[in-house]
C-alpha positions in Angstrom: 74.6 124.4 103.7 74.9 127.3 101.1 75.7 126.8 97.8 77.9 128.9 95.1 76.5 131.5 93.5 76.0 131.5 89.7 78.6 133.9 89.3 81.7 132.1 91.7 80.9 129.1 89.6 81.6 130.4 86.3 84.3 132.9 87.4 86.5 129.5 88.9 85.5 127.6 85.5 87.3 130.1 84.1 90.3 130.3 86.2 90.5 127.1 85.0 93.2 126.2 83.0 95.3 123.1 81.6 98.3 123.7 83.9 101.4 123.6 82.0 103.7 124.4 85.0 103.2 123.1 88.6 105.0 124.7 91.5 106.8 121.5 93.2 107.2 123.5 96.4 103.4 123.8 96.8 101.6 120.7 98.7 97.8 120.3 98.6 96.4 120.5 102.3 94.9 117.2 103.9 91.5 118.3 104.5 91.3 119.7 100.6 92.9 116.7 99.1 90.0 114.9 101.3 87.3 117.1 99.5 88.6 116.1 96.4 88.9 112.0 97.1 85.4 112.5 97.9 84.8 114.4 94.5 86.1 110.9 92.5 84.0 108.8 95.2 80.6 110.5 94.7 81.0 110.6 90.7 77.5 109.1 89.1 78.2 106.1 86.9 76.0 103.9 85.0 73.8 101.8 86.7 75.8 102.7 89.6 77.9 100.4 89.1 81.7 102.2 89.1 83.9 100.3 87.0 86.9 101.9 88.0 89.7 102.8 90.8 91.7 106.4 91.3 95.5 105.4 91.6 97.2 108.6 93.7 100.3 109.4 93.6 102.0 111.6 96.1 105.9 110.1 96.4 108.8 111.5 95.0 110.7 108.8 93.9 107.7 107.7 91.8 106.6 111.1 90.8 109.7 111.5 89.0 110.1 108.0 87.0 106.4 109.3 85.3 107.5 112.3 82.8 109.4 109.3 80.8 106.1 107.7 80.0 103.8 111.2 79.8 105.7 112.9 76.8 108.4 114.2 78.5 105.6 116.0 80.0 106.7 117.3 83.7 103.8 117.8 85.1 103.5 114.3 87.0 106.6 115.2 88.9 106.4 118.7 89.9 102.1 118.1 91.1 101.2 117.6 94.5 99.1 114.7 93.8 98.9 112.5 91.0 95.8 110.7 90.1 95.7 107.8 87.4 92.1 107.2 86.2 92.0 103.2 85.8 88.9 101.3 85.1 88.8 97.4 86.1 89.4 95.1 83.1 86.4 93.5 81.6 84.1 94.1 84.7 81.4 91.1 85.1 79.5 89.2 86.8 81.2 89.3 90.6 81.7 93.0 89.9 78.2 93.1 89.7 77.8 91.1 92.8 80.0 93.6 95.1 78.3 96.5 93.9 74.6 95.2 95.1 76.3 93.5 98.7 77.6 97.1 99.2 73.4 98.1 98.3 72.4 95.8 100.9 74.7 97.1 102.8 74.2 100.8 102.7 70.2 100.7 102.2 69.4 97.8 104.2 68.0 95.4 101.8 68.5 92.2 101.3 70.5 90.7 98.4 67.4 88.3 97.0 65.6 91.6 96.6 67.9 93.1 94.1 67.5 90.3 92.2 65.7 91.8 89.4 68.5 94.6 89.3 71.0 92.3 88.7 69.4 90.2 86.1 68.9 93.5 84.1 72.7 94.9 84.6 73.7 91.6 83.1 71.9 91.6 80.7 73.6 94.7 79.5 77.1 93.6 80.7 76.8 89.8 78.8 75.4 91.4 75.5 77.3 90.5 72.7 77.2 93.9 71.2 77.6 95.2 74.6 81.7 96.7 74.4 82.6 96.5 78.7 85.9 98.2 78.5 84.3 101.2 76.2 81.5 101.8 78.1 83.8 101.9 81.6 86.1 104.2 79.3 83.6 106.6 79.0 82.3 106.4 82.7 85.8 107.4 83.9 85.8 110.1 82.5 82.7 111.0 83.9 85.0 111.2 87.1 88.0 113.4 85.5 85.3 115.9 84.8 83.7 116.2 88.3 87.4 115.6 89.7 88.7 119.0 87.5 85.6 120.8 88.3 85.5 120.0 92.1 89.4 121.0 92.5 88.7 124.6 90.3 86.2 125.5 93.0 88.6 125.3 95.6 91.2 126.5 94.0 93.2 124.1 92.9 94.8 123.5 89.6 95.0 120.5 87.2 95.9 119.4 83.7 94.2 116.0 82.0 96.8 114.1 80.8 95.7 112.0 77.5 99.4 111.8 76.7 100.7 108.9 78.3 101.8 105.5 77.7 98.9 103.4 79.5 101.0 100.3 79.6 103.9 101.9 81.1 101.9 103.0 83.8 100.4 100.1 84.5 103.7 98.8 84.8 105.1 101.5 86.9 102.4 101.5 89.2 101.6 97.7 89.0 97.9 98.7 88.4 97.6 95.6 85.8 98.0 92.8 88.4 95.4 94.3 90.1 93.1 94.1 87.3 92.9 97.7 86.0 94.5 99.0 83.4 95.0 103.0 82.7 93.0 105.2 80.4 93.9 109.0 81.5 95.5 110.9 84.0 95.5 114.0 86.0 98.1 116.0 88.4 97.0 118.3 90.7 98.9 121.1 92.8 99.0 125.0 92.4 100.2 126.8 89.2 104.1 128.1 88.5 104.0 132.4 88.7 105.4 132.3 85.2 103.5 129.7 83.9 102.3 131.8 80.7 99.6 130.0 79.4 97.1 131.1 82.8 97.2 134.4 81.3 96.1 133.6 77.6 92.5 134.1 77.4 90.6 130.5 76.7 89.2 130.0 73.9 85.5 129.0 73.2 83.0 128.5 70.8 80.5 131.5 71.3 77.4 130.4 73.6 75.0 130.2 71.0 76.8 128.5 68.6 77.2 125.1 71.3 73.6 125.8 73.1 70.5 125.2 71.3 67.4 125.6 73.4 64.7 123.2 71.6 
């Protein structure tokens, strides 16, 4: 399978843009929208362990109660497909135990020789200076960067939405009860034609002022 050149790589990253203006009439296609679930499933995470679940949101009727609790921001209606980045609430011990059945599943092992794994990732996890629900923080968003990147490639646009109430949309959604809780969020769909900010040119730090070769 060939790969994207150098130059289609960068050229998409900067068609990139923090869409201010979705076109509601626009729908993602099945088979893209598929490429891009599978962009959120195969994002690395520490020790492998995903400490999180991507709540989409395609229906209308829900779609449209989610600008109250993003700013006013419309975005979340107008999108094709909504995704809420949630990470699971203090993940532990039978988090840990799912993770290496689903090893033993995959790679054929048995669960008494991943023993030694899971003595280590509890060790970590059961640490007293150890902060869960920061370090799954930071893993999701591990996934809103691969999920942004993936969708720019194929052409589809998305904003990252910091500016929402996390509560509310656990409430909305009834992510809470399942024992998430939201940390960011991100619509995706196809720009407006007047949506003015694609045409202002993006603003960067020159390269050598952010890369240092050592």
């Amino acid at each position: 399978m060939s790969s994207s050149s150098p130059e289609a790589v960068v050229a998409q990253l900067r068609w990139r843009y923090a869409t201010k203006k979705f076109d509601s009439t626009r729908t993602i296609a099945l088979e893209t929208w598929a490429a891009l679930e599978q962009a959120l499933v195969l994002t690395p995470s520490s020790y492998g362990l995903q400490p999180w679940k991507f709540f989409v949101i395609t229906k209308p009727e829900i779609k449209e109660i989610l600008p109250a609790h993003s700013w006013g921001q419309k975005q979340p209606q107008d999108c094709s497909h909504m995704v809420v980045f949630a990470i699971k609430s203090q993940a532990g011990e039978a988090d840990i135990d799912r993770y290496l059945a689903r090893i033993a599943e995959v790679r054929g092992q048995t669960i008494a020789a991943l023993a030694g794994f899971k003595k280590m990732m509890m060790g970590s996890l059961t640490s007293p200076t150890f902060l869960v629900d920061e370090w799954a923080t930071r893993q999701v968003y591990i996934a809103l960067g691969q999920f942004m990147a993936a969708a720019a490639m194929m052409g589809v646009d998305t904003c990252p939405m910091e500016g929402i109430d996390p509560v509310k949309y656990d409430e909305v959604l009834g992510i809470a009860e399942l024992g998430y809780r939201t940390v960011v969020a991100c619509p995706a769909g196809y720009r407006t034609t007047d949506d003015k900010q694609a045409a202002i040119p993006k603003v960067r730090f020159r390269t050598e002022d952010v890369i240092q070769h050592i």
